[in-house]
OpenMM code with the backbone's topology and positions (N, CA, C; nanometers):
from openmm import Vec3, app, unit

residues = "UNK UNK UNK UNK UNK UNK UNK UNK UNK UNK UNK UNK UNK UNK UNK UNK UNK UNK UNK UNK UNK UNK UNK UNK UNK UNK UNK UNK UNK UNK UNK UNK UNK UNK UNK UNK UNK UNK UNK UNK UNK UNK UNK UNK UNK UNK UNK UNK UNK UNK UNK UNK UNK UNK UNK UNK UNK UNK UNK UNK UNK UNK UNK UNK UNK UNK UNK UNK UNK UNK UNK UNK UNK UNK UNK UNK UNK UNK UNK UNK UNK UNK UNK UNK UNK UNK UNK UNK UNK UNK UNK UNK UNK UNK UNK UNK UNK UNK UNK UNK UNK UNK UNK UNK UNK UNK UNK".split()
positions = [
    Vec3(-8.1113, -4.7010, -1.6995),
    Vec3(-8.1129, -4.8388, -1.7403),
    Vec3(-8.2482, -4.8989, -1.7016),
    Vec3(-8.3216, -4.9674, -1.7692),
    Vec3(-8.4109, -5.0095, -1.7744),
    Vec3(-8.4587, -5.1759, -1.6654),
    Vec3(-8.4893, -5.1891, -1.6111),
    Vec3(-8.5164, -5.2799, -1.4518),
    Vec3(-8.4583, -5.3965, -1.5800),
    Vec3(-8.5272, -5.4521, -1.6710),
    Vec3(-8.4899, -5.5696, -1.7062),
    Vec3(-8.3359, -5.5781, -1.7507),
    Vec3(-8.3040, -5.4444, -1.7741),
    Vec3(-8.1268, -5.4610, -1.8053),
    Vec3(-8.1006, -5.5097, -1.6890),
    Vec3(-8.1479, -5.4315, -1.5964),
    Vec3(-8.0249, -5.3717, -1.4526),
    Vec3(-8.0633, -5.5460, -1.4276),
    Vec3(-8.1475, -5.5973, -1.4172),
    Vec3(-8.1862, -5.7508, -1.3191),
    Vec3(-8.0719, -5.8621, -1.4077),
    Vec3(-8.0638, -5.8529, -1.5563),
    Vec3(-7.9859, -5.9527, -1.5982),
    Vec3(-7.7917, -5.9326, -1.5937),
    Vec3(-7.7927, -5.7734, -1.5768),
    Vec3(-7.6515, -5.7409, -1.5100),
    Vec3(-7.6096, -5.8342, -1.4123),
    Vec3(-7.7216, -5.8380, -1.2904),
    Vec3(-7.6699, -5.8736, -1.1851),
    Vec3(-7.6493, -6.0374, -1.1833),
    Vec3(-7.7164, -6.0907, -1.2601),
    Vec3(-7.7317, -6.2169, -1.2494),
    Vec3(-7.6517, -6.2770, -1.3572),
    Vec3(-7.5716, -6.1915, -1.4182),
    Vec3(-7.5118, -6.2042, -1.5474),
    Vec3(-7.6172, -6.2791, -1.6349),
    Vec3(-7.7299, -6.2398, -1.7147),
    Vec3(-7.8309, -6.3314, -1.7699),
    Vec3(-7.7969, -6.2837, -1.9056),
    Vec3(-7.7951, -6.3525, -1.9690),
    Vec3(-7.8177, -6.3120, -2.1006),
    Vec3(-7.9555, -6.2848, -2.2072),
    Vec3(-8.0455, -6.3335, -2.1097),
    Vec3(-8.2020, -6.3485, -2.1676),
    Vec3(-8.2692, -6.2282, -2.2207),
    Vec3(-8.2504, -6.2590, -2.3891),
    Vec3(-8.2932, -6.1073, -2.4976),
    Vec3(-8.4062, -6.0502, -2.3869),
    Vec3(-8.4338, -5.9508, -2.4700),
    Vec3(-8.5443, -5.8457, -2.3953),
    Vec3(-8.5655, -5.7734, -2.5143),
    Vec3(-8.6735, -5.6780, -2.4455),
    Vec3(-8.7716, -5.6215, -2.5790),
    Vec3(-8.7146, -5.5082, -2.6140),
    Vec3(-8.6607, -5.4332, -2.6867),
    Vec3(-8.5649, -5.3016, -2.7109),
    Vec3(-8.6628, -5.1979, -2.7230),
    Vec3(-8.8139, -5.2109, -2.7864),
    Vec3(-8.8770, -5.0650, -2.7649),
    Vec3(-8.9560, -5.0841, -2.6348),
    Vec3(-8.9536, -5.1948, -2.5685),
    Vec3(-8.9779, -5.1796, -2.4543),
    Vec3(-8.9263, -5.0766, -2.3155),
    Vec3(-8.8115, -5.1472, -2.3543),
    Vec3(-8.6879, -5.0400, -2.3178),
    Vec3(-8.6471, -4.9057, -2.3383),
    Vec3(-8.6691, -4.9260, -2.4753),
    Vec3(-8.6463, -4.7152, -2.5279),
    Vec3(-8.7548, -4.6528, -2.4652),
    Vec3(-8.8990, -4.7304, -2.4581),
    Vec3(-8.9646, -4.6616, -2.3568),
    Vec3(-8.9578, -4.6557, -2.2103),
    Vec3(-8.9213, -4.7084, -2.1767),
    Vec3(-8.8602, -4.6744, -2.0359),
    Vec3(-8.7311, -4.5679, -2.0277),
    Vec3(-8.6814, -4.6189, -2.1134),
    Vec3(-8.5533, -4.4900, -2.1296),
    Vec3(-8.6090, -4.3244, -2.1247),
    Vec3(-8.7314, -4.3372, -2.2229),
    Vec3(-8.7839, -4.2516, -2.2789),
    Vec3(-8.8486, -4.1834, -2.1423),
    Vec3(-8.8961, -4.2443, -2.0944),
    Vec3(-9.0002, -4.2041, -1.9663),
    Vec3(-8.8854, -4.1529, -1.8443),
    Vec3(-8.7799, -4.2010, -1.8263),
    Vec3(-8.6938, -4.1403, -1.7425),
    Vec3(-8.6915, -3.9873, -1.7627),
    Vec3(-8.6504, -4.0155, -1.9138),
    Vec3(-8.6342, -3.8396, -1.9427),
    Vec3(-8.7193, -3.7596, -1.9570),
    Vec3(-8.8440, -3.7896, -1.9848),
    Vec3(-8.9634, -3.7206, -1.9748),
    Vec3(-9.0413, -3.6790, -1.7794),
    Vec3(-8.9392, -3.7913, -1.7525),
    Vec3(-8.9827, -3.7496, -1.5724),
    Vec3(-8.8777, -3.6156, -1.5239),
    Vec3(-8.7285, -3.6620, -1.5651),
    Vec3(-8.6388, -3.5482, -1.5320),
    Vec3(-8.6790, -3.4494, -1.6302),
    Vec3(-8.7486, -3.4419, -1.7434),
    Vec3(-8.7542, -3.2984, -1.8205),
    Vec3(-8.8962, -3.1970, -1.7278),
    Vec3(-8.9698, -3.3124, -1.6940),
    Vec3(-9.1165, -3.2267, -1.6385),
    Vec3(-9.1000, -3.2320, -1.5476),
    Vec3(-8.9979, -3.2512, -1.4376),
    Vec3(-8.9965, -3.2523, -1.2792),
    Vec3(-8.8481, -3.1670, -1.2566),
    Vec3(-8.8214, -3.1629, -1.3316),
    Vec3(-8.6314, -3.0482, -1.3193),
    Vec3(-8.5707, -3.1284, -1.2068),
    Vec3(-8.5943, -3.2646, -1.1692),
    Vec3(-8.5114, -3.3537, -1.0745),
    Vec3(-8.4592, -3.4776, -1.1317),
    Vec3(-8.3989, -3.5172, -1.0995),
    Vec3(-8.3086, -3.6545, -1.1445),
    Vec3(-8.3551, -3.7740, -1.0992),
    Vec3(-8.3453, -3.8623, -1.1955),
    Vec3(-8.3829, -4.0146, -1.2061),
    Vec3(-8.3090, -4.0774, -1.0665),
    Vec3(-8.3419, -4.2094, -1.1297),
    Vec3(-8.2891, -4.2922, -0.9597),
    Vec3(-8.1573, -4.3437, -1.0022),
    Vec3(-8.0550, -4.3840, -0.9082),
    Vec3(-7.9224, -4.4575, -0.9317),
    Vec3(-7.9535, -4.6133, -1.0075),
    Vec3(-7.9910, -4.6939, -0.9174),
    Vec3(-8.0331, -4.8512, -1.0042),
    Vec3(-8.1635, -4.8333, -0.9722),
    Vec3(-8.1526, -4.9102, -1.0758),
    Vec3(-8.3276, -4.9574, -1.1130),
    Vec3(-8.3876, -5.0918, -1.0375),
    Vec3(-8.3678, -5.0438, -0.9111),
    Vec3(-8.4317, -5.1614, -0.8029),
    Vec3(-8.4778, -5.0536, -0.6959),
    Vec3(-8.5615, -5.1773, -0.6722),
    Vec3(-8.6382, -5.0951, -0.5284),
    Vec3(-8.5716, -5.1217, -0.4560),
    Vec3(-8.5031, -5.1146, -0.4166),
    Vec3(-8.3690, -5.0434, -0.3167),
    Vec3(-8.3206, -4.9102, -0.2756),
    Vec3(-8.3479, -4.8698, -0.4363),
    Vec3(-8.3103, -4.7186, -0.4733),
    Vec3(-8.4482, -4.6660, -0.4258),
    Vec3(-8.4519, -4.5955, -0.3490),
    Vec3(-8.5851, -4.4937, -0.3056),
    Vec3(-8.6220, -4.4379, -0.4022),
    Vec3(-8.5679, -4.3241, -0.4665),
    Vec3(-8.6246, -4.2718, -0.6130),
    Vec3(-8.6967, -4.3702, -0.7458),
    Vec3(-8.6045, -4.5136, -0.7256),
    Vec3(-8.6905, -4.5955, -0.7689),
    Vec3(-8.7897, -4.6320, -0.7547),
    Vec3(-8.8001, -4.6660, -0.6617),
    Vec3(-8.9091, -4.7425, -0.5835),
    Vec3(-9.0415, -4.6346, -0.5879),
    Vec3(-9.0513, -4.5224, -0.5658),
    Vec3(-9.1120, -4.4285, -0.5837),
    Vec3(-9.1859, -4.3919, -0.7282),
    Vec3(-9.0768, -4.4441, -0.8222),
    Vec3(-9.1186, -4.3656, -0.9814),
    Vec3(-9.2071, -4.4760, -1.0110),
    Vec3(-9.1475, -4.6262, -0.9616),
    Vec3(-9.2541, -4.7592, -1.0245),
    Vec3(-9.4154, -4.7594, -0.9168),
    Vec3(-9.3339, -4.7126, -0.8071),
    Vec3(-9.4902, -4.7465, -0.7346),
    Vec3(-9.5938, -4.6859, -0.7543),
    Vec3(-9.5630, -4.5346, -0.7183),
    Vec3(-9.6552, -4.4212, -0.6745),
    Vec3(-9.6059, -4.3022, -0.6700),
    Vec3(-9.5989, -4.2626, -0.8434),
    Vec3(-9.5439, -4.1672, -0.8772),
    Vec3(-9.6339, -4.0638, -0.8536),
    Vec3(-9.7708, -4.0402, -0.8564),
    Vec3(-9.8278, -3.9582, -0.7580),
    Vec3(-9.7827, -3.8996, -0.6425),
    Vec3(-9.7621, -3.9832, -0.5313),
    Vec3(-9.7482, -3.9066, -0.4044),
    Vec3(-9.5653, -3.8802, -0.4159),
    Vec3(-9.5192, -3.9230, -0.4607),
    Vec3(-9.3707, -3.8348, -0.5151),
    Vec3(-9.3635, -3.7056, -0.5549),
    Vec3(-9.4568, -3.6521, -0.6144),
    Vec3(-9.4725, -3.5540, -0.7268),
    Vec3(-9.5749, -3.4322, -0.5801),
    Vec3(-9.6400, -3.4891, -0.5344),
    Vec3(-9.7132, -3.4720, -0.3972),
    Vec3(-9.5575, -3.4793, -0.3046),
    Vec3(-9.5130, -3.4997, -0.2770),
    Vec3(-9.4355, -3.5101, -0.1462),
    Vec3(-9.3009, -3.3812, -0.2105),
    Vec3(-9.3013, -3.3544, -0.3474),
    Vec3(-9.2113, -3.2674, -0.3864),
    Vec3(-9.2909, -3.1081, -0.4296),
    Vec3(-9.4339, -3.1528, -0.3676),
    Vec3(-9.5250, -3.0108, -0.4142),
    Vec3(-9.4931, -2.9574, -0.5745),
    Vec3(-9.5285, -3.1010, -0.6701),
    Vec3(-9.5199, -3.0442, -0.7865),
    Vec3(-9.6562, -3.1258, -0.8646),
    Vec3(-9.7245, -3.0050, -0.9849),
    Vec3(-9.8290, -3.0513, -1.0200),
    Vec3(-9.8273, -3.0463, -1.1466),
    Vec3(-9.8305, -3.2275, -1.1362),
    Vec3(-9.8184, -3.2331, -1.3517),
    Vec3(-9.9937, -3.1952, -1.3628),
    Vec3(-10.0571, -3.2142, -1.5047),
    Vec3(-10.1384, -3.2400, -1.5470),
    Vec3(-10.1948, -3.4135, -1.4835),
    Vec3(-10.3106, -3.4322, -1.5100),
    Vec3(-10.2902, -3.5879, -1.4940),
    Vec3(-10.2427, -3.6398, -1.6162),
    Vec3(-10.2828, -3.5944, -1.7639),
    Vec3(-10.2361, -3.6949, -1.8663),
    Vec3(-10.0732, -3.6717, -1.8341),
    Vec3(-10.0131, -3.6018, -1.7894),
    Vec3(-9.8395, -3.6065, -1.7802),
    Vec3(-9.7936, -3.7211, -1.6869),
    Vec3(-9.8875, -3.7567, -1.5820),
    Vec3(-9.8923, -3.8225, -1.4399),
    Vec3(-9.9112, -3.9487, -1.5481),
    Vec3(-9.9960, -3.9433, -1.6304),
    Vec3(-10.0325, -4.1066, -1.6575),
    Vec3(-9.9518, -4.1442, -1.8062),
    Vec3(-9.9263, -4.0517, -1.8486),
    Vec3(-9.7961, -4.1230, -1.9558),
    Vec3(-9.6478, -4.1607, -1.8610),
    Vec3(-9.6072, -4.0605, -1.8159),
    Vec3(-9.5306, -4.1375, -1.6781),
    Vec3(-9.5495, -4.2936, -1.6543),
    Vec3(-9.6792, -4.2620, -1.5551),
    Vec3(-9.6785, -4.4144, -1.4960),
    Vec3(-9.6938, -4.5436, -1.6197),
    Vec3(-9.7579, -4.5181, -1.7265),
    Vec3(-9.7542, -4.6317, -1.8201),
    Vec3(-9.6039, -4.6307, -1.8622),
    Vec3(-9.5605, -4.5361, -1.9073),
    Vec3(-9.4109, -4.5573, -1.9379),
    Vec3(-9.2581, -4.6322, -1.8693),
    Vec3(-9.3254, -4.6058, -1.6988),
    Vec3(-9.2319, -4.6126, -1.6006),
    Vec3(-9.2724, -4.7743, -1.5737),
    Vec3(-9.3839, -4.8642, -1.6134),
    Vec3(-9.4235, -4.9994, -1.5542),
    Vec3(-9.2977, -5.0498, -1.5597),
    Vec3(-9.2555, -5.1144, -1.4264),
    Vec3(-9.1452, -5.2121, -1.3914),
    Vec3(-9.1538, -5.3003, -1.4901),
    Vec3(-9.2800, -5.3721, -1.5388),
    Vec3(-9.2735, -5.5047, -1.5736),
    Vec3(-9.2780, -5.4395, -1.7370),
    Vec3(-9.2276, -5.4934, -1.8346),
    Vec3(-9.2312, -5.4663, -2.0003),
    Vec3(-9.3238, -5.4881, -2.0300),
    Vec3(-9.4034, -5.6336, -2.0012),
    Vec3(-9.5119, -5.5994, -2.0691),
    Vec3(-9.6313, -5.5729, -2.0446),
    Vec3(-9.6061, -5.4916, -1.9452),
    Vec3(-9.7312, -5.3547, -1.9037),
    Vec3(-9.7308, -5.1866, -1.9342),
    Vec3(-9.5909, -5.2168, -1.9910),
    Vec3(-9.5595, -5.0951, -2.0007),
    Vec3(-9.6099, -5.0357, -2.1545),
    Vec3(-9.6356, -4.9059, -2.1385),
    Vec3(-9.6952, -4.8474, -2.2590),
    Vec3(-9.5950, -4.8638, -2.3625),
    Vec3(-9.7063, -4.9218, -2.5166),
    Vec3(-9.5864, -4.9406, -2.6158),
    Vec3(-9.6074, -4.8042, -2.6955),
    Vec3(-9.5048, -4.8074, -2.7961),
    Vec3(-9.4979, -4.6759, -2.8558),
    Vec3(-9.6092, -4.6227, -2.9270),
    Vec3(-9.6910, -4.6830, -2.9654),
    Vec3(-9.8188, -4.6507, -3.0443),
    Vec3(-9.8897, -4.5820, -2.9676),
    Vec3(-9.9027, -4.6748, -2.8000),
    Vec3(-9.9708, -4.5715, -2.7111),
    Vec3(-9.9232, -4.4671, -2.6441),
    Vec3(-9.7620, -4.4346, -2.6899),
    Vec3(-9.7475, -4.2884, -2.6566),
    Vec3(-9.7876, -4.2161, -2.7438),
    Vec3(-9.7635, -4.2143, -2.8500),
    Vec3(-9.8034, -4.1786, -2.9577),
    Vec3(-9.8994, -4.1035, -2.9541),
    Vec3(-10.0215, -4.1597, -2.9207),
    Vec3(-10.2034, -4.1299, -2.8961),
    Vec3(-10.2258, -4.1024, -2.7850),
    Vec3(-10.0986, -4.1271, -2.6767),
    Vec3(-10.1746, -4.0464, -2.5661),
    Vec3(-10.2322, -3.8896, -2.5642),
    Vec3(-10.3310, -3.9124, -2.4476),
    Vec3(-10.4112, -3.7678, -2.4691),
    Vec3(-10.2839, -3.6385, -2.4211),
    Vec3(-10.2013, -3.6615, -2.3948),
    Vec3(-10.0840, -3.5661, -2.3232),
    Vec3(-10.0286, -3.5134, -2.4269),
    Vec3(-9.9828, -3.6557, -2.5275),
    Vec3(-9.9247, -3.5493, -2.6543),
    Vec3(-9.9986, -3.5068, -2.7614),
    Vec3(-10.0924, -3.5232, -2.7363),
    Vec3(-10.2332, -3.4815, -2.8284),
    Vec3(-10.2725, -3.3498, -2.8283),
    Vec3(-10.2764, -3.2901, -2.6727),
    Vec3(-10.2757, -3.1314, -2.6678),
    Vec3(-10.1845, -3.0667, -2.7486),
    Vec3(-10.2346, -2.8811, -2.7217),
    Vec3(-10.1936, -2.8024, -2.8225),
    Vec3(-10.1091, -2.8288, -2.7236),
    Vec3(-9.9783, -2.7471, -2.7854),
    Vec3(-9.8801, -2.6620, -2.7109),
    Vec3(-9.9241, -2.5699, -2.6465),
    Vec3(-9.8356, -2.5543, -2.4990),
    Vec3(-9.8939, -2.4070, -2.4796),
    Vec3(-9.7574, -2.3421, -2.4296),
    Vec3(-9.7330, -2.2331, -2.5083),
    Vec3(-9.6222, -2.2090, -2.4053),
    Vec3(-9.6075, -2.1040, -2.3516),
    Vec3(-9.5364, -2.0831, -2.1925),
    Vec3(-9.5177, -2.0446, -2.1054),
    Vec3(-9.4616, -1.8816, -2.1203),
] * unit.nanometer
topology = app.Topology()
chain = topology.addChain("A")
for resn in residues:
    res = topology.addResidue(resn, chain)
    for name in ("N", "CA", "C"):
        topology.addAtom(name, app.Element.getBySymbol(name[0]), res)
């Protein structure tokens, strides 16, 4: 769930929100559990340690679990993962990021 869902849950808010804002954040969860073979956080507050971790300084997470993305994998992540919507990478710029721009390579 995406921080701006989880914040108007709690407060019962009804205040629209941006939906591909969101699918990208959705999107970026699963792209963290597909390239890290570990699981997302419970809520989407910094409360949740795994949270708090994926929005802050998903670097030294990835460092503290001795695992090594690429950097363009590290930085579609972190644009994807921005707490706030509208910092967060919109779909055009996943799109063009240099991460999905490479060949394939496979393993």
């Amino acid at each position: 769930m995406a921080p701006e869902i989880y914040a108007n849950s709690l407060r019962n808010d009804k205040t629209p929100f941006d939906g591909e804002a969101v699918d990208i954040w959705s999107s970026g969860t699963i792209l963290f559990c597909m390239l890290t073979g570990n699981r997302s956080y419970h809520r989407a507050h910094r409360s949740d340690p795994q949270y708090y971790w994926m929005t802050r300084d998903i670097k030294r997470l990835l460092q503290d679990w001795n695992l090594n993305l690429t950097s363009e994998a590290t930085n579609i992540l972190e644009g994807m993962l921005q707490e706030n919507p509208r910092e967060r990478t919109t779909l055009e710029e996943v799109l063009n990021h240099p991460w999905l721009q490479q060949p394939l390579r496979l393993v």
